[in-house]
N, C-alpha and C positions, 0 to 999 in steps of 0.2 A: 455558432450563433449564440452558446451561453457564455461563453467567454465576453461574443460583443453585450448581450443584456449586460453582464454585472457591469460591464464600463463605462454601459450609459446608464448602468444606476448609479456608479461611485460619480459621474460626472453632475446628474441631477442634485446632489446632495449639496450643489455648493449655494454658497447664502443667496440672497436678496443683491443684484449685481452694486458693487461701487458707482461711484456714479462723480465726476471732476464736477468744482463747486461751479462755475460761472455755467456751466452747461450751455453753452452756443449750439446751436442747432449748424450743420455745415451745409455753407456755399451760401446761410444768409446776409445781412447786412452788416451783422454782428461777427464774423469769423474771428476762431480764437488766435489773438497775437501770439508768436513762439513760445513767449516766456511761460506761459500759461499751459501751454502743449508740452514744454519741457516738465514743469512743476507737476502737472498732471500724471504722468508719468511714473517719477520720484516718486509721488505720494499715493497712487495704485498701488504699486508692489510694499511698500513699507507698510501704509497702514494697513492695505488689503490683506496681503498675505505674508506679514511679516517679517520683510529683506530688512537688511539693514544697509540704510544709506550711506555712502561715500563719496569722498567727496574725489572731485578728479586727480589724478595723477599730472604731475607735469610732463607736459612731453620731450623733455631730455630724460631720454630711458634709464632707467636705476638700474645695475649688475647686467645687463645687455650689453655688452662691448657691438654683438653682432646688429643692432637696430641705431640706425639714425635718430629715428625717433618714434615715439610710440604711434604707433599705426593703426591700434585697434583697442576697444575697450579693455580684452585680456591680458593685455602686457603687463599689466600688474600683478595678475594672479597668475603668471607661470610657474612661480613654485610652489602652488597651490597644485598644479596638472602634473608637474616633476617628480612632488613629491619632496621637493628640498627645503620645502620651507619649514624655518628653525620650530619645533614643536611647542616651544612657549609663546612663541611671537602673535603678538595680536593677530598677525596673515594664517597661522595656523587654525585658527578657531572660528572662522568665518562659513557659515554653511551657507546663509540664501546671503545676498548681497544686490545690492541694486546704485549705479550710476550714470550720471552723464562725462563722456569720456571727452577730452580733448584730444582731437587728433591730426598728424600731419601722415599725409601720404608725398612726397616728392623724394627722388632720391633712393636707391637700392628698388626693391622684389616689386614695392609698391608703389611707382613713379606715376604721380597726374598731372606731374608740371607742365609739360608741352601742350596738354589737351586742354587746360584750363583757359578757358575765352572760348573754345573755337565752338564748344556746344556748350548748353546750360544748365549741366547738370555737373559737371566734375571742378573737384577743388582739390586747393592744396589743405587748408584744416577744412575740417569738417569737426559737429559731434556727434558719437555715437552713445546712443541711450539704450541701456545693457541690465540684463536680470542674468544672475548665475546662480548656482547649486550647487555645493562643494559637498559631493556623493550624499545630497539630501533627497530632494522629491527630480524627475527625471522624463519622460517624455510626455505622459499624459498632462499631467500638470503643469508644464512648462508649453502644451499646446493649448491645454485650456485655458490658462491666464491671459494669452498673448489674444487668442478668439473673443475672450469680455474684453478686453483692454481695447483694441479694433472696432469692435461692434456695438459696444451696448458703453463704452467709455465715452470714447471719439464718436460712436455714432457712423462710422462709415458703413455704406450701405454693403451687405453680406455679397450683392450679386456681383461686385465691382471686383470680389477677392477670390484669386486663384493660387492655391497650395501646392507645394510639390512636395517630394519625398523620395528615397534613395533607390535607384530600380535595381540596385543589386550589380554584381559583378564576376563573373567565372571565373574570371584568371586570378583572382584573390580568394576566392569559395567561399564569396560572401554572396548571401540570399538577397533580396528587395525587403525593404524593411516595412514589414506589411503591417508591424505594429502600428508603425507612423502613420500611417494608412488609413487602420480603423480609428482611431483615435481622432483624429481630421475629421472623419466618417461619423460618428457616435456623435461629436459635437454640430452633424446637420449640414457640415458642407455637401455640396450635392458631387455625386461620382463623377462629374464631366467639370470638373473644378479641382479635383485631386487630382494630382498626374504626375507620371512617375518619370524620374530622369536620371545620366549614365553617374558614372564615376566625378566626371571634369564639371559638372553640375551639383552634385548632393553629395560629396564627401570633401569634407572640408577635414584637410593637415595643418598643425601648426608648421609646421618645417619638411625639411627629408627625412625626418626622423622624430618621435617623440610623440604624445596625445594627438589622436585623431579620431574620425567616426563621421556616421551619415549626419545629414542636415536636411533642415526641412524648411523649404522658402515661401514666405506669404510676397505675393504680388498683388499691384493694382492697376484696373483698368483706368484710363484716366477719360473715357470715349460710353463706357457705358450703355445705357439706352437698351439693357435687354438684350444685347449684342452676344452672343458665346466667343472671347475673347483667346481661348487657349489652347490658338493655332499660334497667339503670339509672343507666349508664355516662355523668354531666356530665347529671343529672337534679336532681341537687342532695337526692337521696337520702342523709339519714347514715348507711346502713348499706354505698353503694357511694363511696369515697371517695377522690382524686386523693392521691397520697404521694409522688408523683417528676416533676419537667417537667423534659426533658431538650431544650432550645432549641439549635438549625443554625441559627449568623448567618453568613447567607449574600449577601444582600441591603444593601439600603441605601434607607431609602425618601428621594426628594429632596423638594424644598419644592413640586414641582408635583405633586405625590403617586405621579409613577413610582416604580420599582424598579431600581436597579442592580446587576447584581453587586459583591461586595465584592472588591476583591483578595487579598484572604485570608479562609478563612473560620476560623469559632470554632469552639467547645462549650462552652457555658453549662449549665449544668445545679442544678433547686434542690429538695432535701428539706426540710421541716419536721422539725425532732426530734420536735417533740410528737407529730406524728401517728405518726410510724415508730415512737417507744415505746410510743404508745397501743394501735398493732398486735401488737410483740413481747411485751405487756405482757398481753396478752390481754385488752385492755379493748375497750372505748366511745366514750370519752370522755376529752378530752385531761388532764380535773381529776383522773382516777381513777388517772393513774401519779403514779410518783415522783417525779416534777417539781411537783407541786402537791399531794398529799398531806400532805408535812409542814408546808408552811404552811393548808394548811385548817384541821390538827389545832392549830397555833399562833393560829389565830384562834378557834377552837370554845375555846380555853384563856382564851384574854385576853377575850370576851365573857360567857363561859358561859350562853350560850343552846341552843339544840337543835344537832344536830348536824347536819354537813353529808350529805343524802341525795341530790343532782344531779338532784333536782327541776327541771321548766321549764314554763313555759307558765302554763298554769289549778293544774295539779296544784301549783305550788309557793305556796305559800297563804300573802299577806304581802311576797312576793320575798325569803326569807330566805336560798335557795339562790344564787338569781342576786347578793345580795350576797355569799356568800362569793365569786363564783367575780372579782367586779368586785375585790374589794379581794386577791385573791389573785394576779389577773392582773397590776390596777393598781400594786400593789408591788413585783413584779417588773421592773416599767418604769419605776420612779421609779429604784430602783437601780443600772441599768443606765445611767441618762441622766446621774442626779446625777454616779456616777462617771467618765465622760465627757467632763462637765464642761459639760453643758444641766441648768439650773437652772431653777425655777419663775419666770416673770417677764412681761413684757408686749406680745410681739412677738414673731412666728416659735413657734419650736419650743418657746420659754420657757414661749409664751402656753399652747399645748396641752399641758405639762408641768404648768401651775399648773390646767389643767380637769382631767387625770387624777389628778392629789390633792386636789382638792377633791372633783370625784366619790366617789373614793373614801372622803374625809371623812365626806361626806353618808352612805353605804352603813353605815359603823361608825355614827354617831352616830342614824342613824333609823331603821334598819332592824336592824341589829344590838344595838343601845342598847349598845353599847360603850364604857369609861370613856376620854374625851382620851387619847392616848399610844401607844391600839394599834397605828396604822401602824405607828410607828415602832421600835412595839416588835417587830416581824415581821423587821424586816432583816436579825438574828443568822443566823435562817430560811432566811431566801432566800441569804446568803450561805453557807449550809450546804450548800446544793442547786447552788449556782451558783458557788462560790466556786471547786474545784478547776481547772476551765474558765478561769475566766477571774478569777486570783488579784487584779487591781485591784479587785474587788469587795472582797476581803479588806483590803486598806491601808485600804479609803476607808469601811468600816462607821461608825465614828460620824461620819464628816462627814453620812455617807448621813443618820443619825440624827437629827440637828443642821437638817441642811435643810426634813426632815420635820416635824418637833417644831415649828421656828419658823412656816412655814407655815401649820401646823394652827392653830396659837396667832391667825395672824393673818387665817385665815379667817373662824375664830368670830367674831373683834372685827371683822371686815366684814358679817358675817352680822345683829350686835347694831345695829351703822349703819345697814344696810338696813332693818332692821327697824324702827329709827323713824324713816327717815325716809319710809318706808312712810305710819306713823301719821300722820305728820304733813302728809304730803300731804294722805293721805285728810279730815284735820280740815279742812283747807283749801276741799275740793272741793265745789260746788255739786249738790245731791240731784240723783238721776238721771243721773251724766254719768263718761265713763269716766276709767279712769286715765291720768294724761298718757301718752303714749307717751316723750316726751322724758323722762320719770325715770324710765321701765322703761328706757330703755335707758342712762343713764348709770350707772343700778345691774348692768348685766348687765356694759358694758364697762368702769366706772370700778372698780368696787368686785370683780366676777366673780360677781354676784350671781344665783345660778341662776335661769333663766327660769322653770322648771317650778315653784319655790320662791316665785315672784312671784306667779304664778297659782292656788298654793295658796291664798297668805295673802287675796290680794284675793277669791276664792271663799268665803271663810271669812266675809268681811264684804259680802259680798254687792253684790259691784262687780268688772266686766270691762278689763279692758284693752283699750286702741285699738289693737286688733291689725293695722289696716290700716295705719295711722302707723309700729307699730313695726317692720313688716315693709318700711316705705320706708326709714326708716332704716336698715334691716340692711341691702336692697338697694344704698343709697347709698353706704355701709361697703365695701361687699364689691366695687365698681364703682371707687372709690378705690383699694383694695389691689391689684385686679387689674390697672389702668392701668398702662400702660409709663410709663417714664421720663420727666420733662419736658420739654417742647420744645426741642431744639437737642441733648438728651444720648443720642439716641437711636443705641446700638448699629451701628456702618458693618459692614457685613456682607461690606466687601473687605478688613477689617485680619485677619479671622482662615479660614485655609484648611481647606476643607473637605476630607475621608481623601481622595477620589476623585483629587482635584488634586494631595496630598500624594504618594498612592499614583503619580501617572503622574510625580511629579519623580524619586520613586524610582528606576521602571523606566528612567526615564530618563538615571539615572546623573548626574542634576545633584546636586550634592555642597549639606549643611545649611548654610546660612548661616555663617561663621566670625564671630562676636561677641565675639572676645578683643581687638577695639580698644578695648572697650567699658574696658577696664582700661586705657589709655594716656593717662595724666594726669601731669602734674608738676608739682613748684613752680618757680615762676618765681625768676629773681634777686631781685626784691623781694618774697616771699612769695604772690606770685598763682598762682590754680591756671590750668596750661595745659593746653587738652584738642589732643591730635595730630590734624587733620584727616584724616580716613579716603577714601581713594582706594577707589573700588570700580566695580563695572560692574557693570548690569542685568541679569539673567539673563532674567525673564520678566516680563509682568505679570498679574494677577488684579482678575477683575471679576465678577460677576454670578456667582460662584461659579465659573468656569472659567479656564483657563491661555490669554492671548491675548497675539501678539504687539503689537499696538498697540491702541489707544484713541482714541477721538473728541475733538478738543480740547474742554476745558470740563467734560470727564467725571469722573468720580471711582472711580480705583483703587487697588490695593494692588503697592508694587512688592516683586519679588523682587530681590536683593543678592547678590552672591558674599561682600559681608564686608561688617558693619557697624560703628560704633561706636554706635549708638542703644542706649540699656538700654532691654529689653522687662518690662513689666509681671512682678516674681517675689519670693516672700519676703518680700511686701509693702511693697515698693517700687515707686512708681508709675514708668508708661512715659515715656522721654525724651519732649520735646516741640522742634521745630523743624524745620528747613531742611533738605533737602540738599546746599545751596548755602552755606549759609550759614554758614561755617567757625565766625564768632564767638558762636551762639548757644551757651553755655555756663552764664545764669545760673540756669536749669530744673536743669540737669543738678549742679552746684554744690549749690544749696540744699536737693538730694533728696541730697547724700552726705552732705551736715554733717548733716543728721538722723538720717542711718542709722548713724552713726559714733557719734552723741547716743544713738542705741536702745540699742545693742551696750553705751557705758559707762553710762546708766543700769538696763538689767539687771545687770549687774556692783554698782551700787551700790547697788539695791533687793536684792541678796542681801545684800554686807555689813554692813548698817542692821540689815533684818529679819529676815536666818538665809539657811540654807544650804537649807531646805524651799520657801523662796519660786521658784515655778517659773511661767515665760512660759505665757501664756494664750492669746498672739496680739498682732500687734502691727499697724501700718499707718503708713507714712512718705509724707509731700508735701513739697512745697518748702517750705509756710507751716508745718507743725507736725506732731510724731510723737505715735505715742499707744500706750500699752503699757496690756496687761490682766495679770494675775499672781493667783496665787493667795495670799491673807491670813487671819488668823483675824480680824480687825476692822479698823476705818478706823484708816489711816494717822494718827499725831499730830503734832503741829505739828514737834515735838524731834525726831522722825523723818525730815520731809520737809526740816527743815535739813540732818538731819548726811547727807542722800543728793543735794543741791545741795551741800553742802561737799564727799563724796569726787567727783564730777564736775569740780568748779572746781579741787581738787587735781589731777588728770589732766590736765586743761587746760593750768594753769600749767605743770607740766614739759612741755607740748609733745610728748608721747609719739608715736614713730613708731608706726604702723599696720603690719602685718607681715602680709602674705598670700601662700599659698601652693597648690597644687594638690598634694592628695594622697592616697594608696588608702582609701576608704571605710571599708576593716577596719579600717587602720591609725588612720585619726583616730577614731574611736568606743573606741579602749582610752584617750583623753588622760583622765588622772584631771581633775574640773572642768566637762568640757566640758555646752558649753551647747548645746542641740541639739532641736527644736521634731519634733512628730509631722507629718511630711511626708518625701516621698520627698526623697532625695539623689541625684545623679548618682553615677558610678565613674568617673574619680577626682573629690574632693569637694575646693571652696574652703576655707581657714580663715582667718579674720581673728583675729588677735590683737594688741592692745593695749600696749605696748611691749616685750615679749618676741619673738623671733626664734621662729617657727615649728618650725625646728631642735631649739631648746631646748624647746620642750615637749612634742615628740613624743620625745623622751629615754624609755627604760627608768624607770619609777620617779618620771616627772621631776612633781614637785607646782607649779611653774611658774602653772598654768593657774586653782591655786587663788586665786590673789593676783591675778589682771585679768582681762580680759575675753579671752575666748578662745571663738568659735563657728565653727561651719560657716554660711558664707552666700554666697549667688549674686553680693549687692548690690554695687554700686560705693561706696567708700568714700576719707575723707577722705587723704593720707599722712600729716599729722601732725597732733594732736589740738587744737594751737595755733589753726587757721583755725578752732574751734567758736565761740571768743572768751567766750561764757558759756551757762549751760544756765538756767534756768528750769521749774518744775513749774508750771501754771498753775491746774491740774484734779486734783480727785483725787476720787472717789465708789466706792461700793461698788455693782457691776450687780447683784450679786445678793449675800446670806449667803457668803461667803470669795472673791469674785472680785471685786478693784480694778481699776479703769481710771485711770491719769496722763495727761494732755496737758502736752505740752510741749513751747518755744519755743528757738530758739539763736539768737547772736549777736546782732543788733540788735535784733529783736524780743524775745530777754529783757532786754537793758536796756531796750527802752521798757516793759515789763512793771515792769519795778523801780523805775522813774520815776515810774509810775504810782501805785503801791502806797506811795510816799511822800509824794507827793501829797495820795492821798485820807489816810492816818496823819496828817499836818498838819490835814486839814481835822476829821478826829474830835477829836484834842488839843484843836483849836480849841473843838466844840462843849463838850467836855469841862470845860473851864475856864469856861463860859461857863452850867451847868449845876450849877458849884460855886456859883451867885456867888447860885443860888437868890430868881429874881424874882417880887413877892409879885404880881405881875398875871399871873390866868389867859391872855389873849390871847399873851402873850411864850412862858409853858411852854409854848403849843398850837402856836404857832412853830418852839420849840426841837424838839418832838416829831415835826412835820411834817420837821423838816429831818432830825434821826435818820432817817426813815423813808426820807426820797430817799436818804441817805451808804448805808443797807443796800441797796436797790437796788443803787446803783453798785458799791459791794463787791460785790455779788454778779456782778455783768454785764462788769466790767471785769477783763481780761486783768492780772492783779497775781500775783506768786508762792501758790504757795496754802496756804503754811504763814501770810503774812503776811495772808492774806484771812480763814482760820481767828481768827487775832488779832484784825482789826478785827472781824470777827463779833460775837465774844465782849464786846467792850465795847461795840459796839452793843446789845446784846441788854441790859444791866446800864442803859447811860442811857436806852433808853427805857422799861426799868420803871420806873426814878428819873422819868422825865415825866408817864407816864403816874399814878404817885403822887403825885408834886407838886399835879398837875392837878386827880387827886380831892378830894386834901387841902382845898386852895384851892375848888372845889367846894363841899363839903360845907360848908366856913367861911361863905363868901357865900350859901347855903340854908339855914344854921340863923339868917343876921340876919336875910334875908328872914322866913323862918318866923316869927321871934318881932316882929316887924314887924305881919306878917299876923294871926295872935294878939290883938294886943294892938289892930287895928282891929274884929275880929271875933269878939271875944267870948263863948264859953257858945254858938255859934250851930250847930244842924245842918247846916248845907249853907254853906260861903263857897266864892262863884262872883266871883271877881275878877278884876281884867287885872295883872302884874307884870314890871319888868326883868326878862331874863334873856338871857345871850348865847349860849347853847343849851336844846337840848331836854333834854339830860344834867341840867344844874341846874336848867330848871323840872319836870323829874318829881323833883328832889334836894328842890325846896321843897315841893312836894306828897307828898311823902313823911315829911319832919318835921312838916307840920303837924299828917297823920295820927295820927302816932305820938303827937306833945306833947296833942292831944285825939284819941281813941280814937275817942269815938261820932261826930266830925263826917266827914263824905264830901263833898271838898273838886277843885273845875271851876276851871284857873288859867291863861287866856292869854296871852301873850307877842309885841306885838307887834315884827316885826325890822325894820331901815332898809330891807330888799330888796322889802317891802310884803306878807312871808309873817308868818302868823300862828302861832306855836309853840301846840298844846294837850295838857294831862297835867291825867290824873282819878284821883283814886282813890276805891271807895264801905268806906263802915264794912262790916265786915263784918254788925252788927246788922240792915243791911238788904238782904243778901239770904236767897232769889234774888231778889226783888221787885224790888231797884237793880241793874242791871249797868254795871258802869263802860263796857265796850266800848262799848253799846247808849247810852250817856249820851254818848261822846266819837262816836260816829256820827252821833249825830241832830245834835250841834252845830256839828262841820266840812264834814260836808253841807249845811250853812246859810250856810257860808263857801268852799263851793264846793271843798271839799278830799274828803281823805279820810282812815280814821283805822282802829283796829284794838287789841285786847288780848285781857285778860281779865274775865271779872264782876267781877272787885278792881283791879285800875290798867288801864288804858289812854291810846294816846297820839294825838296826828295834827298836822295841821298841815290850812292854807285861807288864803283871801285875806282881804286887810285888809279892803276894801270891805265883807265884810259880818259885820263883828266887832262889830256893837256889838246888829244883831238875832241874831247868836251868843248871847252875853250872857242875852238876852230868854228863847231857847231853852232855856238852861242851866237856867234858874229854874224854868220853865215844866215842862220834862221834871221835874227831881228833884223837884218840887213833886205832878204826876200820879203817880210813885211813893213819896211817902213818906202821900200821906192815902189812900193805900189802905188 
């Protein structure tokens, strides 16, 4: 009991409540619109109690390989909870923090795609409005805020909100956290309102491993009236509903599934907007505030169907309700990803970007019967709603547009493909037998072809899918994707240290690696670079995830260093590779700075080329080759990627010193120019710059930075831009609608590039000239065409500059239409002598069934084709035999006789006679069979057209 006095003294203590300016009273006539409930928020924790505001993360996850995308306000701070984050870095220094998060849930742990429409409360984005404590103030305080914030902020009434808290656990020998308890308690919630729940309720994991600890959930009634509501409390009741999870990372679960205490602990804490307006809003339902009202009313505009009434289940008759609420949700998260800069595409977060607008596709176009263009036409919308929050929406509305637009355009034309070739299976398919599985599913994964759309159409004609087939292959699919690494590549789990270890180097006063040898390079008297052998001493070593003084000979560990000169994996620069012994390995280290020096002035000259908008996407450096992603409005043109290998080659040539310097974060983010990627920075920050002296472009005013390459980066880099020797673009493609990718090669590898690429230019001239000289023998143009076909291949597979692959391209694409014309031409010449050959043996006749030269199948269906045409009523059987002992056969029947003649059924019965096989239509058909029995072939031919024409 003195324990609880002092904690309802310390809690008394706190001021005069804050109080949000517009003060709406809730459920009157005045309810406060989102923006307001958002800002409110924000500016509780910041001014109140002194968070410092943030601004949101984008949700294409930063050093997350493992997340789609960010899913919850904390994604940012995990190496704040890890422990890994860099100790100078702005992220290291943050203790209270306060934002509104963007977030997507569809896709991987946290999927809400499927459920979004069918009820009214689940989405693909959502935002989460988030207060944390990076081992500052911890559960009292972080339950006390949340209680004013609720009650005496918002104003919502006290009897409406029920608390939980962790009821403990035996098989982990963790107690019920009863602190949570009193604390809830002291602050006046009454005991039949606090209630305590198991593990799968109040303990909240980041993962299967890593910071974890109890949580404490505020819910609301939405029914009230005096009612005692918490019989319904995590019932999954929509009228009692969770609004605040207030998570104590306290713990740490390890890999053998213990618990450790954390060295420090947190306060994570996450609201939903939607649902907190839904409350102040005095609604239901998350569709019915001001967050998705305006766009309902923009879709009920752009369809003009019935209007949105938040129908569900049986009652909504059609699913017309549950499409507004899919394409209302779903556009909301394309805009938010688009501008992000996750794009609809084929892989990860793209692939579930391109389902959520096609879903959404489908919803307008079948359900809505909506004309092409409505997504897109919605974005104005959502940026209306969304825009003041988070004004990148505003810049990026018509790319948003543009994305959408093209998408939809090339869904349909996937849709129309699927669609015959739907058809054309099924023409194919033997009565009674189901649909392949293997083309359900190259239509689901090649094309995006909805499943449930498959199973329409084949329902429609009265044929199943081999649903057990295609559900092996999705197994097989998903068994591939989820597989680790290939054999040998797999993750050493002594290169990276886990918090606990981190945390006891700390306490222990052993001091952070010193990595600034890692910069101690020079040139040599005759231009070679010298790397300075780094003297250090072992501090500890790590293994099996713990700090150990020695190791087992033969074993495999991770050492600790008082100082290194290795570069560690950052910036996207890959980690040195060698020796510790081995003074001279240096040409790892070498061939990863000349790239990273190659990155730095190829951004510099993919702005100058293409504009000053052109802005880094992401980049990644090896020793063998660099590769930069950038934002474009279309593919790169040839004129382009010259004059951006010409200003590179000019930097070059002058040899330009490299200039880098250490300096204050604030200070280098005011350089007018600078080039600077969405990722944390340490304090003080590196800058590389390009022949200009550092000095000079941190100058007042100084425009310096506009004219070379000037960025903040961690990388090890060349000293003078001479050792690059030449740069090369080898690759250039569009990933997605405005985001390009380059690869590309330096020093010897771009001259063998350029050697290459003159080479194969020699050998196209060659065909070239050889394609003028127009040979009247089909076999040579079939030659020349074949050989076009291999020079396209190689141009395409071979490492050649790519403005000059573009080139060859282009005139490959021109000589093998010229071949393939020639070919025909020549074709059609030697099937009209035949023809009038054959004519002129066969006379006035109905049916000529004969044998003729021909040195493809192309020119005996070309003779059997003229002879048609030159006599109309004959229907004409013309084999072919070839040196290799196969039999060529093409039919065509008069049309006068059918259906009675089908050519198919005619070229069937007679290469079936010849042990082949064969295939068409009732009017041409074609096949092939053995020689051996070509001549009772023949006998058949007669014999069949003969049974259908004295019918």
């Amino acid at each position: 009991m003195a324990a609880a006095g002092q904690l309802r003294r310390r809690l008394l203590l706190l001021a005069v409540p804050w109080r949000w300016r517009c003060s709406p009273r809730r459920g009157a006539a005045g309810c406060p619109p989102a923006g307001q409930v958002r800002a409110a928020f924000l500016r509780f924790f910041e001014e109140r109690h002194g968070h410092r505001r943030l601004p949101s993360a984008p949700v294409r996850p930063r050093g997350d390989p493992r997340l789609l995308f960010v899913n919850a306000g904390m994604n940012q701070f995990k190496p704040i909870f890890l422990g890994t984050a860099h100790p100078r870095s702005e992220l290291a220094q943050h203790r209270r923090v306060v934002n509104s998060q963007k977030c997507v849930r569809a896709g991987g742990k946290h999927n809400d795609l499927e459920d979004v429409g069918r009820d009214t409360y689940h989405h693909t984005f959502f935002e989460m409005l988030g207060n944390w404590s990076f081992g500052d103030y911890f559960k009292e305080e972080a339950c006390s805020m949340a209680w004013e914030l609720l009650t005496e902020v918002y104003e919502i009434p006290k009897d409406r909100l029920y608390v939980t808290y962790f009821a403990g656990d035996s098989s982990l020998g963790l107690s019920a956290d009863e602190e949570c308890r009193d604390v809830w308690l002291c602050l006046g919630v009454p005991a039949s309102h606090v209630l305590p729940f198991p593990l799968k309720d109040n303990f909240w994991e980041m993962g299967d491993t890593g910071p974890c600890g109890p949580c404490t959930e505020i819910h609301y009634d939405h029914v009230g009236g005096g009612r005692n509501a918490a019989a319904l409390v995590n019932q999954g009741s929509p009228d009692v509903v969770e609004i605040w999870n207030l998570v104590f990372m306290q713990y740490s679960r390890e890999v053998e599934g213990n618990l450790l205490p954390l060295p420090q602990h947190h306060v994570d804490t996450g609201m939903g907007l939607e649902r907190l307006v839904t409350v102040l809003q005095n609604k239901h339902s998350n569709y019915d505030t001001d967050l998705f009202t305006p766009i309902l009313d923009a879709i009920h505009k752009g369809c003009g169907g019935p209007r949105y009434q938040g129908l569900v289940g049986d009652a909504d008759v059609g699913h017309v309700n549950m499409a507004y609420r899919v394409v209302a949700d779903h556009v909301r998260a394309l805009c938010v990803c688009i501008t992000d800069g996750i794009y609809p595409g084929f892989s990860g977060a793209e692939l579930v970007l391109r389902r959520i607008l096609r879903r959404a596709v489908r919803f307008c176009s079948e359900v809505l019967h909506a004309p092409p263009g409505l997504l897109a036409s919605l974005v104005p919308t959502v940026v209306e709603v969304l825009g003041d929050a988070y004004p990148e929406l505003t810049k990026n509305a018509d790319q948003i547009m543009d994305v959408i637009n093209e998408n939809e355009a090339a869904f349909q034309s996937s849709l129309e493909r699927g669609r015959r070739i739907i058809e054309r299976t099924v023409q194919q398919m033997e009565p009674s037998t189901y649909f392949p599985a293997e083309v359900a599913w190259s239509l689901y994964g090649n094309l995006g072809f909805p499943l449930d759309l498959i199973d329409l159409i084949l329902e429609e004609k009265g044929i199943s899918l081999d649903s057990a087939a295609f559900n092996e292959l999705a197994l097989e699919d998903a068994k591939q994707k989820a597989g680790g690494p290939p054999a040998g590549q797999l993750e050493d789990t002594n290169t990276r240290l886990d918090m606990h270890s981190l945390a006891q180097l700390r306490s222990s006063n052993v001091p952070a690696t010193d990595d600034s040898p890692k910069y101690a390079y020079t040139l040599g008297q005759h231009g070679q670079y010298e790397f300075s052998p780094c003297q250090a001493t072992v501090l500890m070593l790590y293994r099996d995830q713990s700090l150990q003084k020695e190791v087992g000979a033969g074993q495999r560990c991770g050492v600790i260093l008082d100082r290194t000169n290795f570069y560690a994996e950052q910036g996207g620069q890959a980690s040195d590779q060698g020796y510790m012994i081995h003074l001279g390995q240096q040409a790892q280290r070498l061939a990863c700075m000349t790239n990273h020096t190659a990155t730095h002035l190829l951004n510099f000259a993919l702005r100058h080329v293409l504009g000053d908008n052109t802005e880094q996407q992401g980049s990644h450096v090896t020793a063998e080759w660099l590769r930069f992603d950038f934002n474009t409005t279309g593919p790169v043109t040839v004129e382009q990627l010259q004059q951006v290998e010409q200003v590179v080659q000019d930097v070059i040539k002058r040899n330009e010193v490299v200039h880098t310097a250490e300096v204050p974060l604030m200070l280098a983010r005011r350089v007018q120019g600078l080039r600077a990627v969405d990722e944390g920075y340490p304090d003080p920050v590196r800058i590389v710059s390009l022949g200009v002296p550092v000095e000079s472009v941190l100058t007042c005013n100084s425009e310096a930075a506009m004219q070379t390459s000037v960025e903040l980066c961690c990388g090890t880099h060349l000293l003078q831009t001479g050792a690059m020797e030449d740069l090369a673009i080898i690759s250039e493609r569009q990933l997605v609608k405005g985001i390009s990718r380059v690869i590309a090669v330096t020093g010897s590898q771009a001259k063998q590039a350029r050697e290459a690429g003159q080479c194969l230019a020699m050998e196209v001239d060659s065909v070239s000239l050889r394609m003028k000289e127009r040979s009247a023998s089909i076999p040579e143009m079939q030659n020349l065409s074949k050989e076009v076909g291999q020079l396209t291949k190689m141009v395409a597979s071979t490492p050649v500059p790519q403005w000059q692959r573009k080139e060859l391209q282009t005139i490959l694409k021109v000589l093998q239409r010229t071949a393939n014309t020639a070919i025909k031409k020549l074709e059609m010449q030697q099937a009209e002598e035949k023809a009038q050959s054959m004519l002129a043996k066969h006379c006035n006749q109905p049916v000529i069934i004969d044998t003729v030269p021909a040195d493809s199948l192309s020119i005996l269906m070309k003779v059997v084709n003229q002879l048609c045409d030159k006599s109309p009523g004959t229907s004409v059987l013309l084999l072919s035999p070839q040196a290799s002992g196969e039999v060529l056969c093409a039919c065509q029947v008069s049309k006068n006789c059918l259906p009675v003649f089908s050519a198919a059924d005619w070229a069937v019965a007679v290469c079936t006679q010849m042990e082949g096989k064969a295939g068409g239509s009732p009017v041409v058909a074609k096949g092939s069979g053995n020689a051996k029995g070509m001549q009772q072939a023949l006998t058949t031919a007669l014999e069949f057209a003969q049974s259908k024409l004295l019918k």
